[in-house]
VEXMIRO-12688 format. One line per field, with one value per residue (C-alpha): residue in three letters; x, y, z. Coordinates in pm, 1 decimal. Layout:
BEGIN
bamar	c(ALA / ...)
x	c(X / ...)
y	c(Y / ...)
z	c(Z / ...)
//
This chain:
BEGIN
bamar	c(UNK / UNK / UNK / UNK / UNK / UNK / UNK / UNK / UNK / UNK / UNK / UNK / UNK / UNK / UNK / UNK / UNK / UNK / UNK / UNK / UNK / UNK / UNK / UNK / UNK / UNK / UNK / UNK / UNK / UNK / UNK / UNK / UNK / UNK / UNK / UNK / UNK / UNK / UNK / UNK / UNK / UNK / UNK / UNK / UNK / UNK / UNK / UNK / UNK / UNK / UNK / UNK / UNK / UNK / UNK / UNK / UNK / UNK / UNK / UNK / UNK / UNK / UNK / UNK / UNK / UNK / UNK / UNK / UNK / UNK / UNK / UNK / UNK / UNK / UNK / UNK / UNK / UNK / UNK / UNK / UNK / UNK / UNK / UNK / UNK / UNK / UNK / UNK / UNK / UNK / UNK / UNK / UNK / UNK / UNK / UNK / UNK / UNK / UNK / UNK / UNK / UNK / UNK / UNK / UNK / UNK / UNK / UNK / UNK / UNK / UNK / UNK / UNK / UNK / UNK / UNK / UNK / UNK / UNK / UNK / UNK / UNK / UNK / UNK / UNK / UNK / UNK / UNK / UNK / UNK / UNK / UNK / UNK / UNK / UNK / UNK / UNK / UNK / UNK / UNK / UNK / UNK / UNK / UNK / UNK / UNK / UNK / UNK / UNK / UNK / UNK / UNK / UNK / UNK / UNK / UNK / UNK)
x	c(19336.9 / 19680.5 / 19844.5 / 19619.9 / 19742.0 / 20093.9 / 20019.5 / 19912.0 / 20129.1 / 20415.3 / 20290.6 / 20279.5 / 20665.0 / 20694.7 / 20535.7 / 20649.7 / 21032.1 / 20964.3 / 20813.6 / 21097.7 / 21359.0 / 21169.2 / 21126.4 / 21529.1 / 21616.0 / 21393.0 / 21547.4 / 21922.1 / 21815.5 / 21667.3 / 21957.4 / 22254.7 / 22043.6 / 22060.4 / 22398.6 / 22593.7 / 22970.0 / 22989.0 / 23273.8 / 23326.2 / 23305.8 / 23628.8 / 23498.7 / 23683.5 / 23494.1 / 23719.5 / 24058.0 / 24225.6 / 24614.1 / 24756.9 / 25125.7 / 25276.8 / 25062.3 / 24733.3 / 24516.7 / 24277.1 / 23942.8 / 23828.9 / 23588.1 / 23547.2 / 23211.8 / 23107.9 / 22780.5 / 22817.5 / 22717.5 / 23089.7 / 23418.0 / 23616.4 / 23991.5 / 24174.7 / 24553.5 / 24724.2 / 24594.6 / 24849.3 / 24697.3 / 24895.6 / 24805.0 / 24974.2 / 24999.5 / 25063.8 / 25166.6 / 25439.1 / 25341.7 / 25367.6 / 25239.9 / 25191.3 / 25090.8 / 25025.8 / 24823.5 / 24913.4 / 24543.7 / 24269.5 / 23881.5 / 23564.5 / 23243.6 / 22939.3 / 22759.7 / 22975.7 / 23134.8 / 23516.2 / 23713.3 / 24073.3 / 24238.4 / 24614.8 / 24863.7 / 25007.6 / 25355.1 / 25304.9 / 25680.5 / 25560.0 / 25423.6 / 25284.3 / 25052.8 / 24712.5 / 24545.2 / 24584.3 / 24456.6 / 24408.3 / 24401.2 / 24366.8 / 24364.7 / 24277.3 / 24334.3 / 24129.0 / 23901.8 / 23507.2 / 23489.2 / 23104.3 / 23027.2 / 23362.8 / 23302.8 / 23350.9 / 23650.9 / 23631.8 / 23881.1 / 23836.0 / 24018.3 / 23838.1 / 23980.4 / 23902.9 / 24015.2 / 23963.0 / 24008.6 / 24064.1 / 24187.2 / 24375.1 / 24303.5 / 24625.7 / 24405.5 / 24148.4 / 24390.3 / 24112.0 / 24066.2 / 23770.4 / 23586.9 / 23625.4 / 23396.9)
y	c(13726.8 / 13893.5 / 13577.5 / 13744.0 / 14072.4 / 14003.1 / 13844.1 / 14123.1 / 14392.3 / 14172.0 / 14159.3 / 14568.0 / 14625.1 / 14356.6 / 14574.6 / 14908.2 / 14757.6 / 14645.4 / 15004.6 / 15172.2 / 14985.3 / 15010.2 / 15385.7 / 15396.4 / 15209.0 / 15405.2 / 15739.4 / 15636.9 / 15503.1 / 15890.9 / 16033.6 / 15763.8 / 15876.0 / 16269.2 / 16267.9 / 16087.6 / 16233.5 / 16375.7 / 16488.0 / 16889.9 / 17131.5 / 17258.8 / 17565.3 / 17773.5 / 18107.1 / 18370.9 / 18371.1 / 18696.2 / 18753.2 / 18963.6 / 18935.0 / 18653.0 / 18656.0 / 18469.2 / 18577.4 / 18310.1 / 18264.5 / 17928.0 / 17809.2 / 17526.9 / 17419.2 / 17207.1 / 17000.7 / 16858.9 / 16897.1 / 16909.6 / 17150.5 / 17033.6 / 17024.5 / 17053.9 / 16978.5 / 16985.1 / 17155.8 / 17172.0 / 17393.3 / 17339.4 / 17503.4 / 17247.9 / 17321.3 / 17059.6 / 16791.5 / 17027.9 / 17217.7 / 17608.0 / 17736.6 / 17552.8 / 17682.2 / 17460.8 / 17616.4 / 17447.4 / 17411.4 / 17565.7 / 17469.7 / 17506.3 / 17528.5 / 17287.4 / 17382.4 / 17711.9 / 17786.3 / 17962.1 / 18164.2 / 18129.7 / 18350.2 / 18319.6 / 18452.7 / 18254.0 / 18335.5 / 18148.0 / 17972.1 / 18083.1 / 18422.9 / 18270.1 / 17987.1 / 17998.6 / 17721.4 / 17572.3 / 17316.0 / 17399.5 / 17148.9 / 17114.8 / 16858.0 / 16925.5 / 16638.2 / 16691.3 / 16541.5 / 16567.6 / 16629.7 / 16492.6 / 16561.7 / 16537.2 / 16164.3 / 16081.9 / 16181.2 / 16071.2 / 16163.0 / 16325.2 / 16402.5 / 16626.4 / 16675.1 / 16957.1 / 17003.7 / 17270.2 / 17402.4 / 17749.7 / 17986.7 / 18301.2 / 18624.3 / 18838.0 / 19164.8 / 19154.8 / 18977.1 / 18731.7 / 18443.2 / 18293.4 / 17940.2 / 17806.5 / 17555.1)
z	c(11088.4 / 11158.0 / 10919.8 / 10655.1 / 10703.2 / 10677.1 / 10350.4 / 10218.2 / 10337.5 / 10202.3 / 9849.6 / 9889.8 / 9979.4 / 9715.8 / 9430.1 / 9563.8 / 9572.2 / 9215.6 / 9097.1 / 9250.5 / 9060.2 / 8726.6 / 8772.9 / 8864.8 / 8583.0 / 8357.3 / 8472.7 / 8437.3 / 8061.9 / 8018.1 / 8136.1 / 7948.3 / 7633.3 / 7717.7 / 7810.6 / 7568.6 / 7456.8 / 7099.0 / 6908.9 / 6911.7 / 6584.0 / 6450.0 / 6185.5 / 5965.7 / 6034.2 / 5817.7 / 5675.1 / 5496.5 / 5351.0 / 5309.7 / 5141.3 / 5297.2 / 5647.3 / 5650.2 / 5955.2 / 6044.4 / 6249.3 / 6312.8 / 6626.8 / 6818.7 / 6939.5 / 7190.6 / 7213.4 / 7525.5 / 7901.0 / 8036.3 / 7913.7 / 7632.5 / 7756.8 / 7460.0 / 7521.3 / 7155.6 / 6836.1 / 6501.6 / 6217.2 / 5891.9 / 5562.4 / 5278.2 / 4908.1 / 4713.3 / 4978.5 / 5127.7 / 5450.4 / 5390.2 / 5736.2 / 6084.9 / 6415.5 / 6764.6 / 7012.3 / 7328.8 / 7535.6 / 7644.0 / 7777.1 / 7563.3 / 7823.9 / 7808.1 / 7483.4 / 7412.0 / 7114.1 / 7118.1 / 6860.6 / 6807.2 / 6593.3 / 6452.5 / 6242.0 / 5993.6 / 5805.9 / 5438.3 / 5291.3 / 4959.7 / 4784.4 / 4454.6 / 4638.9 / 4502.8 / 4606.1 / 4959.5 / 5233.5 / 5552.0 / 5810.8 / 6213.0 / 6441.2 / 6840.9 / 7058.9 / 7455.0 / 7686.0 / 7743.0 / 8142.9 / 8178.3 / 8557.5 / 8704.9 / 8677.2 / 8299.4 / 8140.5 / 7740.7 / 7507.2 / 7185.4 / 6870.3 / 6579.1 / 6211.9 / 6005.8 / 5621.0 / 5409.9 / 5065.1 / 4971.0 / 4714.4 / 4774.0 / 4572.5 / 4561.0 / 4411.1 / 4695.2 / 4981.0 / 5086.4 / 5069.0 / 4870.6 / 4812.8 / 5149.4 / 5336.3)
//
């Protein structure tokens, strides 16, 4: 009788072994699918001239579940091919699904621009846990006209 117990307790720990591993494996496919890195939102919130200075708002938004470490952003505004007004902001952090403004002032090369481009380009690092660091690079270009009567700056998206 006590060979026939044995049996039987063995095929338990056998099929609460295999649960536990199934469960485990389900959870860490749960959380690989919650918690996967995305690429941050560069925005061009508001932009207004006036004479040659252009002051402009744009945000950066972050989607994920760890600080965005940004460590080089160039803003240019081009017209025509030629670059008219650059700025570099040299780093900062974006928290886990926070959004952060950055405003500049921008000194425009030219006083009879108006149409221009303006583009930006941050460079960082998603910090996911303190384990996971991913890098990331977002693009942003955008099109915009200036209005010298009413020193804003109109059609951009």
């Amino acid at each position: 009788m006590s060979n026939r117990t044995r049996k039987e307790r063995s095929g338990k720990c056998f099929v609460y072994v295999l649960a536990t591993f199934v469960m485990l494996f389900a959870l860490v496919l749960v959380f690989a699918c919650v918690v996967r890195v995305r690429n941050p939102h560069l925005e061009l919130t508001s932009a207004t001239f006036n004479n040659a200075t252009l002051l402009i708002v744009f945000t950066i938004y972050n989607p994920n579940f760890g600080p965005f470490y940004y460590h080089h952003c160039s803003l240019s505004v081009l017209y025509a091919g030629a670059t008219i007004a650059n700025s570099i902001i040299n780093g900062g952090a974006v928290d886990f699904r926070q959004t952060k403004h950055i405003y500049l002032t921008l000194n425009l090369r030219s006083h009879k621009v108006t149409t221009a481009n303006f583009f930006a380009k941050c460079s960082g690092t998603v910090d996911l846990f303190t384990i996971i660091d991913v890098r990331k690079t977002v693009q942003m270009a955008c099109p915009m006209n200036l209005d010298f009567t009413s020193h804003a700056v109109q059609a951009f998206q």
